[in-house]
C-alpha positions as CSV (number, residue, x, y, z in Angstrom):
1,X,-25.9,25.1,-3.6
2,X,-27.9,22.0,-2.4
3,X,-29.7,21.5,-6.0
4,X,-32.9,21.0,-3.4
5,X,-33.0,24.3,-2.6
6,X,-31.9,26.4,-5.8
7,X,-35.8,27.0,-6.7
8,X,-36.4,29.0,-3.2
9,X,-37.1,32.5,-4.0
10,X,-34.3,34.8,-2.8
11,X,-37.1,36.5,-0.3
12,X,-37.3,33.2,1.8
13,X,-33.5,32.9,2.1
14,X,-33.3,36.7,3.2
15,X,-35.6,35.8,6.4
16,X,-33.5,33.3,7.0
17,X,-30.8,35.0,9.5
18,X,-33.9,36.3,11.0
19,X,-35.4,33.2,12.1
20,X,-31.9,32.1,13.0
21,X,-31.5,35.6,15.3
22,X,-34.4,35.2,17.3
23,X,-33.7,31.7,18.3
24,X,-30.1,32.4,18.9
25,X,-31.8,35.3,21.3
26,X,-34.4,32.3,23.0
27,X,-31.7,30.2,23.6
28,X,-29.8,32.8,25.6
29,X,-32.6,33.7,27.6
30,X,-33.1,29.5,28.4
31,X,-35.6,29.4,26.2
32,X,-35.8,25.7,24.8
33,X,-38.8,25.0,22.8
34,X,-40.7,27.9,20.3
35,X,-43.4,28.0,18.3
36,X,-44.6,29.3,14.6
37,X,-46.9,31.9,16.8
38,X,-44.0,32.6,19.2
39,X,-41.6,33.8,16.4
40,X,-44.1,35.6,14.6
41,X,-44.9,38.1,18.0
42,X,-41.2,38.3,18.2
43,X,-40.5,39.0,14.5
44,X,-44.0,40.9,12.7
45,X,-43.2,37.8,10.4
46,X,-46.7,36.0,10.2
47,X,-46.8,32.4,12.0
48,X,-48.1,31.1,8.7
49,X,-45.1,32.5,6.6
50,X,-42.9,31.1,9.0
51,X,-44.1,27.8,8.8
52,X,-44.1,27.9,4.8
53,X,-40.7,29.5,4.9
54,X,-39.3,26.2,7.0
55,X,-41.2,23.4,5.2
56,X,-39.3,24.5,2.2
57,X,-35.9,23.3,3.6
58,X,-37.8,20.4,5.7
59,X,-40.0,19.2,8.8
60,X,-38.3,21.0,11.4
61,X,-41.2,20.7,14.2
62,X,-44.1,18.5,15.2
63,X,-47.7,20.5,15.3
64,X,-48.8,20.6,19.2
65,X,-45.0,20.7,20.3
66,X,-43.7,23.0,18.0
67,X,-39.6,23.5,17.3
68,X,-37.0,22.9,19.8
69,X,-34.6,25.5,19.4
70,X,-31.2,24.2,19.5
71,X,-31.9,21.7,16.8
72,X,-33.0,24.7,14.5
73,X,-30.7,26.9,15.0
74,X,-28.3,24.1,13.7
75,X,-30.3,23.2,10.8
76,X,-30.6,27.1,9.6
77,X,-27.1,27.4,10.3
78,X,-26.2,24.3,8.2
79,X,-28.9,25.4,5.4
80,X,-27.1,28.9,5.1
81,X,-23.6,27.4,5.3
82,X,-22.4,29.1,8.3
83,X,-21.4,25.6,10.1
84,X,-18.4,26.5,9.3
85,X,-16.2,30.3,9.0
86,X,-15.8,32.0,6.3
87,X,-12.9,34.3,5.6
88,X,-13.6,37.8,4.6
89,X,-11.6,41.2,3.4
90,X,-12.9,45.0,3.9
91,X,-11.8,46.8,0.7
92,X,-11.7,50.8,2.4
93,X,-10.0,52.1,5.9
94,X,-12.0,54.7,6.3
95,X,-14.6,55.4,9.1
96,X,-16.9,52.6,7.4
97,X,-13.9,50.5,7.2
98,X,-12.8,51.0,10.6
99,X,-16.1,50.1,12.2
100,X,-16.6,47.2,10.6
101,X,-13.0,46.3,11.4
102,X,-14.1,46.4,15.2
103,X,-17.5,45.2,15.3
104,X,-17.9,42.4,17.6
105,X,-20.8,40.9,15.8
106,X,-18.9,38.6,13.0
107,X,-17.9,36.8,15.9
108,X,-19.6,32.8,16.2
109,X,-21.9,33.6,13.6
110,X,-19.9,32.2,10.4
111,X,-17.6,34.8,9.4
112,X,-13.8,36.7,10.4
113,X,-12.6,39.6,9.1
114,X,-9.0,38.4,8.2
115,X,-7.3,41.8,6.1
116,X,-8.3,45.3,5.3
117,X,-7.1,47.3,2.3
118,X,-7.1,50.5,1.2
119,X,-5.0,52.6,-1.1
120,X,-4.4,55.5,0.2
121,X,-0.7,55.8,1.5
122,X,-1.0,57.7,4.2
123,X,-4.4,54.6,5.4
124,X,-1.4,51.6,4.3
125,X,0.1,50.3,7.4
126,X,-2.1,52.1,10.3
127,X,-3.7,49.5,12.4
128,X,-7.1,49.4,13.0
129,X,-8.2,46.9,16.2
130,X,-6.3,43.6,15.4
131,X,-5.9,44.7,11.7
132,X,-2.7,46.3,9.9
133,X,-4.5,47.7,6.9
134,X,-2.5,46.8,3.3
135,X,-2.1,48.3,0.1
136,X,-5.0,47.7,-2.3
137,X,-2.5,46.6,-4.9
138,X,-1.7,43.0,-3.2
139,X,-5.2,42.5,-2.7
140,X,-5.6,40.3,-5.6
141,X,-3.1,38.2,-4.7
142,X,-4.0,37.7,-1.1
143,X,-7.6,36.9,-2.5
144,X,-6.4,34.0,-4.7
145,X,-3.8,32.4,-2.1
146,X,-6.6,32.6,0.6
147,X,-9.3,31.4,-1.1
148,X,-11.1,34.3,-0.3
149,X,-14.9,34.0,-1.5
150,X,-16.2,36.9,0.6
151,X,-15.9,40.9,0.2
152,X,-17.1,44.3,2.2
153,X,-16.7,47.5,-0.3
154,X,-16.6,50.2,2.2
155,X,-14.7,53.2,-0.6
156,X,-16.7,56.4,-2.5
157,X,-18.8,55.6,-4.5
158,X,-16.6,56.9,-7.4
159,X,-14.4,53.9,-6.7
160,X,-16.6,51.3,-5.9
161,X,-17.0,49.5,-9.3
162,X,-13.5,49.4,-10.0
163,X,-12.9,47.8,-6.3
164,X,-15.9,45.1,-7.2
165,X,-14.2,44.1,-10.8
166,X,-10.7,43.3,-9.0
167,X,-12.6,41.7,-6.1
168,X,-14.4,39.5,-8.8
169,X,-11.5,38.6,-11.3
170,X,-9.8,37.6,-7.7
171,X,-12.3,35.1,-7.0
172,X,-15.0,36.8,-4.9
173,X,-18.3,35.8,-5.1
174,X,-20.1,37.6,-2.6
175,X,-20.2,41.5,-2.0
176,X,-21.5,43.1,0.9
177,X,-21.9,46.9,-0.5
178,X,-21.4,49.9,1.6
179,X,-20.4,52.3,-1.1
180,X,-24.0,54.1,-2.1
181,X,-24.1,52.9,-5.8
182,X,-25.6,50.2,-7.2
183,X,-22.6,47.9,-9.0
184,X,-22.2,46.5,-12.4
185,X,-21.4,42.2,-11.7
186,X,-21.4,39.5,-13.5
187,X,-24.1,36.8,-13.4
188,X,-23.4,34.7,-10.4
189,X,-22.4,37.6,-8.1
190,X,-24.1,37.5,-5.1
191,X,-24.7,41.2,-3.7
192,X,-26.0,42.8,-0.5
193,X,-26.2,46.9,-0.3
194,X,-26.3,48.3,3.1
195,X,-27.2,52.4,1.9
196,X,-28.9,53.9,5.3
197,X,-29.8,57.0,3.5
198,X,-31.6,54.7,1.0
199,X,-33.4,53.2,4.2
200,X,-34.0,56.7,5.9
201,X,-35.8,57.4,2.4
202,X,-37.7,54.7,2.4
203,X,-39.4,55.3,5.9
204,X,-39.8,59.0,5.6
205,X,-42.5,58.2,2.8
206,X,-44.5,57.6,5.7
207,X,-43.8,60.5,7.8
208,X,-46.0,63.6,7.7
């Protein structure tokens, strides 16, 4: 981490790919040059939080002309590290597993999907898209000789924790969390949960 940026609060970073989205949308649709106001009517975020978000990390635009979109795209995408691609493994072949296996999205933006495990033997040597999947038990291995840093946990939730501890005695440092239990790391551990239930939960509060 650039020693710059290690005071940032988490919350900034996480609107981050946000920022980056939207752009990355405006330069599909020709759209050259933004503004603070522009990206807040696009993301609910407001145009003053954007602008205190972006000054942490630098002077990105010039007030009366705003950001030009291209350039800050790169900048966020050099910022988050995603210049480059990053290897990744999906620990579970299930139907979880199998649609992240597929899913387009990965592509361009930093990251490829590069093995998928499982341990169930009748799961071990199916294919799934471009993917043969492998046996859970060489997946330490294939972490360290890769240089793997990056993990999706996409088993029960019975076996989650057990999955994370071999994933982070490998060498993994990130976890992207499908399972629907909250994991047990080490300091250090960077960890994302994607639970929709959790999510439908949260948004029914407001429902009559």
């Amino acid at each position: 981490m650039n020693e710059d940026y290690k005071n940032i609060p988490d919350i900034v970073i996480g609107r981050l790919p946000l920022y980056l989205r939207a752009l990355q949308y405006m330069l599909l649709e020709n759209h050259f040059v933004t503004s603070s106001k522009e990206l807040s009517e696009r993301l609910g975020i407001s145009a003053a939080q954007i602008r205190k978000d972006l000054s942490q990390f630098g002077e990105f635009g010039k007030q009366g002309t705003g950001y030009h979109v291209e350039f800050l795209i790169t900048k966020l995408k050099q910022i988050m590290h995603i210049d480059t691609t990053w290897d990744v493994i999906i620990v579970g072949a299930g139907d979880i597993g199998h649609g992240i296996a597929r899913y387009p999205g990965f592509k361009n933006q930093g990251f490829r999907v590069t093995k998928v495990f499982d341990n169930n033997p009748e799961k071990i040597g199916q294919k799934i898209g471009d993917f043969i999947v492998e046996d859970s038990a060489k997946m330490a291995n294939a972490i360290r000789e890769a240089n793997i840093k990056i993990a999706m946990i996409a088993v029960p939730a019975s076996q989650a924790q057990q999955v994370a501890d071999i994933l982070v005695n490998a060498g993994i440092k990130a976890i992207l969390n499908y399972a629907p239990i909250t994991l047990n790391l080490p300091a250090g551990i960077k960890i994302q949960y994607i639970d929709p239930v959790v999510h439908l939960q949260r948004m029914t509060f407001y429902l009559e």
